[in-house]
N, CA, C and O atoms as a DFTB+ gen file, in Angstrom:
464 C
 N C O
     1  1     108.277     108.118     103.065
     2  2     109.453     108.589     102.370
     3  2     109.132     109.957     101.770
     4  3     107.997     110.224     101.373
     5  1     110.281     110.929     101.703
     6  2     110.235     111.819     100.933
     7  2     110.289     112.485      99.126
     8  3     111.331     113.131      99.227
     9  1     110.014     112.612      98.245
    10  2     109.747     112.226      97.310
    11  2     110.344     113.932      97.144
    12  3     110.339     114.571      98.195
    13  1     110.851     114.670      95.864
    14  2     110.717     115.678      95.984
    15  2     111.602     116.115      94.420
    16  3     112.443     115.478      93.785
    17  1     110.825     117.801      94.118
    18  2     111.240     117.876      92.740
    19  2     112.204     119.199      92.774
    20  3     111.960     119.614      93.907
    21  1     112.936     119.900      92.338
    22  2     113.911     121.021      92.272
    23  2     113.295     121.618      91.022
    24  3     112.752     121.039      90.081
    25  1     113.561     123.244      91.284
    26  2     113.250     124.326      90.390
    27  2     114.292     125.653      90.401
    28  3     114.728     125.496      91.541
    29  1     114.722     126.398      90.090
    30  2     115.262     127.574      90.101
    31  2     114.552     129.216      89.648
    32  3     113.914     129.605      88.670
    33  1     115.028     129.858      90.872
    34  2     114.357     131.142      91.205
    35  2     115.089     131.898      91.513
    36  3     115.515     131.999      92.663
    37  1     115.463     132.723      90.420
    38  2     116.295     133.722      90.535
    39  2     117.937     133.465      91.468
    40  3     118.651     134.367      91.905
    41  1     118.124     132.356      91.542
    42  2     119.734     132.103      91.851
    43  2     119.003     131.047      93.121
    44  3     119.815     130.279      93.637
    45  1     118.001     130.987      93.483
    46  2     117.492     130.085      94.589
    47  2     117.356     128.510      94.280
    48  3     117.109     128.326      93.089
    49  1     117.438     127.495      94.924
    50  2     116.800     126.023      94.333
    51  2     116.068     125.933      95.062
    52  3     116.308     126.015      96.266
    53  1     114.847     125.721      94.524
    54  2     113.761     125.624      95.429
    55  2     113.622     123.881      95.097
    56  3     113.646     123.423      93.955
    57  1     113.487     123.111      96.261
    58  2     113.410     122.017      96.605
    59  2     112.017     121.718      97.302
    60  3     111.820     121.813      98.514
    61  1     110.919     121.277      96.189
    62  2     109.658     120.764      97.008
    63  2     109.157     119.388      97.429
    64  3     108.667     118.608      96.612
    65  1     109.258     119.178      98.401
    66  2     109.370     118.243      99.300
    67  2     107.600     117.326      99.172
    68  3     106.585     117.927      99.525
    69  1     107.551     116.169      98.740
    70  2     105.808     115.300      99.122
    71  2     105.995     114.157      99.483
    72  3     106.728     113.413      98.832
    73  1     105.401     113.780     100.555
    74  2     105.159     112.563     101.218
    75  2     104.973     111.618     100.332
    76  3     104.030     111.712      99.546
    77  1     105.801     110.587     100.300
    78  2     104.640     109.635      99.393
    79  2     105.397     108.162     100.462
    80  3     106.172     108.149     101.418
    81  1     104.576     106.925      99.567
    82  2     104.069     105.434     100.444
    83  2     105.378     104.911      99.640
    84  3     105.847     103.856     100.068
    85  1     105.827     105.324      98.875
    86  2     106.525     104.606      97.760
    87  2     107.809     103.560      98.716
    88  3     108.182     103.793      99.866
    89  1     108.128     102.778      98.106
    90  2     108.673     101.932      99.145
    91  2     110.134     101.868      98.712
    92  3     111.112     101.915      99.459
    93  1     110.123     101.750      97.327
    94  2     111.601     102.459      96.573
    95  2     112.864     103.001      97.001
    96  3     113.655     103.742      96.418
    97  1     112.884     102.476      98.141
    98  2     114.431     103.052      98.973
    99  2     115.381     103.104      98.019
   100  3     116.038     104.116      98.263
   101  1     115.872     102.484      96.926
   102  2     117.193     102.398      96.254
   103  2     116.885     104.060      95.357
   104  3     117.800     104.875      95.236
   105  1     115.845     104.249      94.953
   106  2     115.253     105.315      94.386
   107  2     115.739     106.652      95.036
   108  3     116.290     107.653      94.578
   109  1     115.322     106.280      96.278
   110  2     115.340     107.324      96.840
   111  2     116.318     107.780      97.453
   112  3     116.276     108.961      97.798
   113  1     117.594     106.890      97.794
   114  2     118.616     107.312      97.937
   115  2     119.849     107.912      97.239
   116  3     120.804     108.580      97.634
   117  1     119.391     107.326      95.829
   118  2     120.045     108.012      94.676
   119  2     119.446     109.363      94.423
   120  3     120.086     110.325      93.997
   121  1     118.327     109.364      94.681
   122  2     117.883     111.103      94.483
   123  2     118.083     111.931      95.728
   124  3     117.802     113.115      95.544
   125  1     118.581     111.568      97.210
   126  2     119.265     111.805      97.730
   127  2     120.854     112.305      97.487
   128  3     121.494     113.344      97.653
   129  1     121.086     111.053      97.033
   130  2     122.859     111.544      96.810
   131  2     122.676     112.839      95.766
   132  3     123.074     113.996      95.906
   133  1     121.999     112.284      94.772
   134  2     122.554     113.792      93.592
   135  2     121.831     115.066      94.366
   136  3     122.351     116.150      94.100
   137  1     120.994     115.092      95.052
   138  2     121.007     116.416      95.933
   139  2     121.871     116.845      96.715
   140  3     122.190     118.033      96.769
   141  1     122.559     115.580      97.702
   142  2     124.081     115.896      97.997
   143  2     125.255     116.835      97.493
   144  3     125.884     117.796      97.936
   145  1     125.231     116.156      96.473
   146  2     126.050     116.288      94.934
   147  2     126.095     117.903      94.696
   148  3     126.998     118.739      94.659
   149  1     124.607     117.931      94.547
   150  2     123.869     119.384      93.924
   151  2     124.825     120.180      94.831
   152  3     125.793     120.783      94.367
   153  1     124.503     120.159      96.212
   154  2     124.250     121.115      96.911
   155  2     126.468     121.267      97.176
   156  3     127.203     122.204      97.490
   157  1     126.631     120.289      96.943
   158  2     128.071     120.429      97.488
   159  2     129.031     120.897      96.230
   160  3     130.085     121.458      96.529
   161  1     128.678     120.668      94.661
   162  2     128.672     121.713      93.406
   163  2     128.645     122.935      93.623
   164  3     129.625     123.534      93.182
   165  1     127.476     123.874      94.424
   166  2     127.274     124.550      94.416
   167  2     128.085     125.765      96.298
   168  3     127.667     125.979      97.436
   169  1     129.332     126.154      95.481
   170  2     129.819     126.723      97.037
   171  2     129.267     128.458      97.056
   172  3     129.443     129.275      96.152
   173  1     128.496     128.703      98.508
   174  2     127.465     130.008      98.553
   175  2     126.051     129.357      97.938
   176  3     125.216     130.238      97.732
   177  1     125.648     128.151      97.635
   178  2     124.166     128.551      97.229
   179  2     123.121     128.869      98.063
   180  3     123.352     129.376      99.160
   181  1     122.133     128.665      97.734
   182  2     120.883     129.372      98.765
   183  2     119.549     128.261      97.889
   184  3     119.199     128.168      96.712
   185  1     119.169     127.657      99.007
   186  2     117.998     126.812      99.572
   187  2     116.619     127.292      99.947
   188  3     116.399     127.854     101.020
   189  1     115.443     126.994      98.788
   190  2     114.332     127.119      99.884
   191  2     113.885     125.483      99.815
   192  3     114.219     124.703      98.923
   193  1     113.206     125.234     100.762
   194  2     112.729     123.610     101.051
   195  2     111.508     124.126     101.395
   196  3     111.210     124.914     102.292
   197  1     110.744     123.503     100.448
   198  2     108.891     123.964     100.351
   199  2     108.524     122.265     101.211
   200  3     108.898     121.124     100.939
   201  1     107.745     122.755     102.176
   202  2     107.445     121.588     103.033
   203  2     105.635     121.713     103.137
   204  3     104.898     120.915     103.716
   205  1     105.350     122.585     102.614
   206  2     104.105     122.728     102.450
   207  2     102.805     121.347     101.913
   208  3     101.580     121.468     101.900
   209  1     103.651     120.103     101.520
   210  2     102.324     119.375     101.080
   211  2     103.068     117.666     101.877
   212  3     103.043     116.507     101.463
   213  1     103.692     118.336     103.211
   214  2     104.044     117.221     104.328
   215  2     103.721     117.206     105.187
   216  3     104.397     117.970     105.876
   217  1     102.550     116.485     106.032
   218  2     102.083     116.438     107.126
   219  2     102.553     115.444     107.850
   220  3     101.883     115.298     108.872
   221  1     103.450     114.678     107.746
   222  2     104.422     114.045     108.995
   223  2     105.691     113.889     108.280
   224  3     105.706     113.804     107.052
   225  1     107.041     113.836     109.180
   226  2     107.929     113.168     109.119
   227  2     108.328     112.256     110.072
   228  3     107.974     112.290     111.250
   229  1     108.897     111.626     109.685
   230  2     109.548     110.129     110.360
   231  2     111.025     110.637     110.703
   232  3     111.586     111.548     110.093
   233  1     111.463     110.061     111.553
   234  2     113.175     110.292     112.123
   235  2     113.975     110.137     111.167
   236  3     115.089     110.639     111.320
   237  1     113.737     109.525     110.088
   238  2     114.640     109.300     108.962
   239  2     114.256     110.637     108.171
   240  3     115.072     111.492     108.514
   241  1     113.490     111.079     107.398
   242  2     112.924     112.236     107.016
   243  2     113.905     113.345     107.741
   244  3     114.911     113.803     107.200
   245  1     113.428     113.706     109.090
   246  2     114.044     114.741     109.548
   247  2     115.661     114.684     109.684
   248  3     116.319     115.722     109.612
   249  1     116.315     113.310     109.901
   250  2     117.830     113.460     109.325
   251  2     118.229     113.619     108.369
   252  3     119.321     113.993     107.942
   253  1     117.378     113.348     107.976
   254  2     117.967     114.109     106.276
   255  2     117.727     115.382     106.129
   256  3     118.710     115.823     105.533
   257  1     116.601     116.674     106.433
   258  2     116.896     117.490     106.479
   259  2     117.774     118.281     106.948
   260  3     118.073     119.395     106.519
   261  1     118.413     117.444     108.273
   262  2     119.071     118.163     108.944
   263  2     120.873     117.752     108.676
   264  3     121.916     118.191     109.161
   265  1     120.641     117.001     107.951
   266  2     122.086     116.894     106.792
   267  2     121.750     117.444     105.737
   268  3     122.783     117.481     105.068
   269  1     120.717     118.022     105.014
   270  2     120.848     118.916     104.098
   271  2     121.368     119.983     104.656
   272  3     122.424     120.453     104.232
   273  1     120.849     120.400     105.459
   274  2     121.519     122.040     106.217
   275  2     122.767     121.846     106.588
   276  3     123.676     122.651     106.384
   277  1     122.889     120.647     107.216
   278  2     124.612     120.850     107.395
   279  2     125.474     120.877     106.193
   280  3     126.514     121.535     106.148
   281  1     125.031     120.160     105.231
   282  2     125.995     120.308     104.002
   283  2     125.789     121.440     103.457
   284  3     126.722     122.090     102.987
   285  1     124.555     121.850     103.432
   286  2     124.619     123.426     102.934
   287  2     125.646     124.410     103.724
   288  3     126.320     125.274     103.164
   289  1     125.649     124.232     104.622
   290  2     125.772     125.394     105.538
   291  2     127.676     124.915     105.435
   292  3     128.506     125.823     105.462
   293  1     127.920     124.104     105.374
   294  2     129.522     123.575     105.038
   295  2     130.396     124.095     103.553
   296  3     131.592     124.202     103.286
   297  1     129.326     124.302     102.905
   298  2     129.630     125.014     101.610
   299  2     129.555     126.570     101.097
   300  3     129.964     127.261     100.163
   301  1     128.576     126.718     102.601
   302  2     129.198     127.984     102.919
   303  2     127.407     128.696     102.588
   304  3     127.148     129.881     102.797
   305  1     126.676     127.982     102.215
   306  2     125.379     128.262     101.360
   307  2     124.103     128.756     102.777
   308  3     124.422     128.889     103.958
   309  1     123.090     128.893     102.369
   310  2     121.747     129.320     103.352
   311  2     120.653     128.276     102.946
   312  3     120.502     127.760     101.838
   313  1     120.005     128.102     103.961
   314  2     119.026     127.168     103.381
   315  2     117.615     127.508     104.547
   316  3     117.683     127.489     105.776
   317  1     116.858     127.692     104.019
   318  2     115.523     128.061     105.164
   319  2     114.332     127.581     104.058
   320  3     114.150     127.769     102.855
   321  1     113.584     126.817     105.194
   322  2     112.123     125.922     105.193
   323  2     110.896     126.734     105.128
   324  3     110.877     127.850     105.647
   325  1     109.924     126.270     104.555
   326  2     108.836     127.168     104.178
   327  2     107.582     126.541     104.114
   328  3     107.747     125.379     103.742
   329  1     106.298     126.825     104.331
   330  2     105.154     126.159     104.213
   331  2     105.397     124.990     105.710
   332  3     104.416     124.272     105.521
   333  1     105.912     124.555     106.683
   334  2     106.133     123.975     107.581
   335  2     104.437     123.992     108.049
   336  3     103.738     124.982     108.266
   337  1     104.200     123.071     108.092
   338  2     102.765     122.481     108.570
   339  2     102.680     122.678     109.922
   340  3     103.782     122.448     110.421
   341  1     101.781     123.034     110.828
   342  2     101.541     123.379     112.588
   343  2     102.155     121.955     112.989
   344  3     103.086     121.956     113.794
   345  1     101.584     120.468     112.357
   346  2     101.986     119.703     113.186
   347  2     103.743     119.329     113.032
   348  3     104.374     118.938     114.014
   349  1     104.323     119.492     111.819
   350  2     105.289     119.362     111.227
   351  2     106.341     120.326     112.162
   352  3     107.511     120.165     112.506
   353  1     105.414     121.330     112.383
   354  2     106.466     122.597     113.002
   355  2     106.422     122.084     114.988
   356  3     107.087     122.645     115.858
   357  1     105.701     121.219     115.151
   358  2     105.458     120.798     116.630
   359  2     106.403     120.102     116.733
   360  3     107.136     120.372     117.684
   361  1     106.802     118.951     115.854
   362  2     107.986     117.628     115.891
   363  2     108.984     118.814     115.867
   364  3     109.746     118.987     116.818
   365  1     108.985     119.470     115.002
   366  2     110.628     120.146     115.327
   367  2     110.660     120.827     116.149
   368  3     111.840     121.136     116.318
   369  1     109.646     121.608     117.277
   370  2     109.744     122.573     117.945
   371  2     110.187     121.259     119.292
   372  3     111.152     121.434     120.035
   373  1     109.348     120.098     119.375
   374  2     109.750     118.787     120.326
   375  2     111.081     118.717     120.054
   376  3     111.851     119.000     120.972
   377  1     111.352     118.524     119.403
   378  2     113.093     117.949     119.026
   379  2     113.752     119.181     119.279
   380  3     114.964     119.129     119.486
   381  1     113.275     120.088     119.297
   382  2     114.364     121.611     119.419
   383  2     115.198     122.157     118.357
   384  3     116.142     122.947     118.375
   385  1     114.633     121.564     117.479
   386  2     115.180     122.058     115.821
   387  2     114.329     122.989     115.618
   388  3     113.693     122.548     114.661
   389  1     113.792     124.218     115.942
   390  2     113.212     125.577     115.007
   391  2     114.995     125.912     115.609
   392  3     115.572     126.438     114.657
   393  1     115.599     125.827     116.357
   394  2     116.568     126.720     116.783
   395  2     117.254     126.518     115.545
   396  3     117.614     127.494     114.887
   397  1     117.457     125.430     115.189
   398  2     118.626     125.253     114.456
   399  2     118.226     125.196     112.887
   400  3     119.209     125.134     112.148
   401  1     116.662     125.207     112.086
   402  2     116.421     125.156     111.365
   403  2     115.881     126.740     111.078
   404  3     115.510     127.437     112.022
   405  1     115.875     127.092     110.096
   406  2     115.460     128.801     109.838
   407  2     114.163     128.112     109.179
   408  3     114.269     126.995     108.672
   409  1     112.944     128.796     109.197
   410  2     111.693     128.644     108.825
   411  2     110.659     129.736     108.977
   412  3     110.339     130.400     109.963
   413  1     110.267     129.740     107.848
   414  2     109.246     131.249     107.634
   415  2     107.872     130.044     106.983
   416  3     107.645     128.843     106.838
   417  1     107.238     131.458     106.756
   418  2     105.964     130.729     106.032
   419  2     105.832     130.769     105.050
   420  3     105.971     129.580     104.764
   421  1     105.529     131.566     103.607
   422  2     105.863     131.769     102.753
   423  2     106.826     131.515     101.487
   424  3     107.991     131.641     101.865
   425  1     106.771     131.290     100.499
   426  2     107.825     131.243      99.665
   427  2     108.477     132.021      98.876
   428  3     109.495     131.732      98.247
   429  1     107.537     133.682      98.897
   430  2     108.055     134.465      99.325
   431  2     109.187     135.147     100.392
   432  3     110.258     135.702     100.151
   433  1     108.577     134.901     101.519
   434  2     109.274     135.291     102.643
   435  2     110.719     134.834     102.562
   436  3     111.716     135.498     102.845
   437  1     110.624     132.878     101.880
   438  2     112.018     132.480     102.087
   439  2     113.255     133.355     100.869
   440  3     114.469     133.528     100.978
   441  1     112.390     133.707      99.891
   442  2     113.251     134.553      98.644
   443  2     113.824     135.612      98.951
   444  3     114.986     135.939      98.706
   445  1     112.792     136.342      99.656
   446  2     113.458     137.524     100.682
   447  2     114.477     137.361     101.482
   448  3     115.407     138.168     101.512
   449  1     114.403     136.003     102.426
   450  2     115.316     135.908     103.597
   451  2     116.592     135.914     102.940
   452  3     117.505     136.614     103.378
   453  1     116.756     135.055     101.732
   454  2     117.533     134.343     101.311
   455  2     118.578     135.580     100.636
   456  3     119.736     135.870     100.937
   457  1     117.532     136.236      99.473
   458  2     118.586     137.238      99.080
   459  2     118.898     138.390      99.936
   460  3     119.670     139.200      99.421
   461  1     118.416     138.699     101.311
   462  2     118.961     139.811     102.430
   463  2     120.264     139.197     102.855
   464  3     120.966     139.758     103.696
């Protein structure tokens, strides 16, 4: 499961993403929804997703990222991934999601992307 904490950077939410064993599904779907929530509050925001301390995802994992971006991207907002691990970046390059996911390295880089 994904476990993960929110911060703000200069108009950015940075969303950092950690693996954990925790088994807590009811947990975790409520901290799901209010990220929902967050992100659909917010019309134009801008997303970085620090993936930097995840070395696998599971099919459930990656649908959810990839309904974060769609709801972002429905609200009209940007959202690009950062710290993406070689093997992390292999599952999505297999699945054919770098196309559809924006991803740099840096968390820098994504602050930049974000406010250009």
């Amino acid at each position: 499961m994904l476990n993960f904490t929110t911060s703000e950077t200069g108009g950015v939410m940075i969303v950092s993403f950690e693996a954990v064993e925790e088994e807590n599904q009811e947990w975790q779907f409520s901290r799901r929804d209010w990220l929902y929530k967050t992100i659909e509050s917010r019309e134009g925001g801008k997303y970085a997703l620090d993936l930097s301390d995840v070395g696998y995802l599971a099919s459930s994992e990656i649908g959810f990222l990839v309904t974060l971006k769609r709801r972002v991207e429905r609200c009209q907002g940007r959202l690009v991934l950062y710290g993406v691990t070689p093997y992390v970046s292999d599952i999505f390059r297999t699945m054919n999601l770098q196309k559809f996911l924006d991803m740099v390295d840096t968390r820098g880089a994504a602050l930049a992307k974000l406010k250009a």
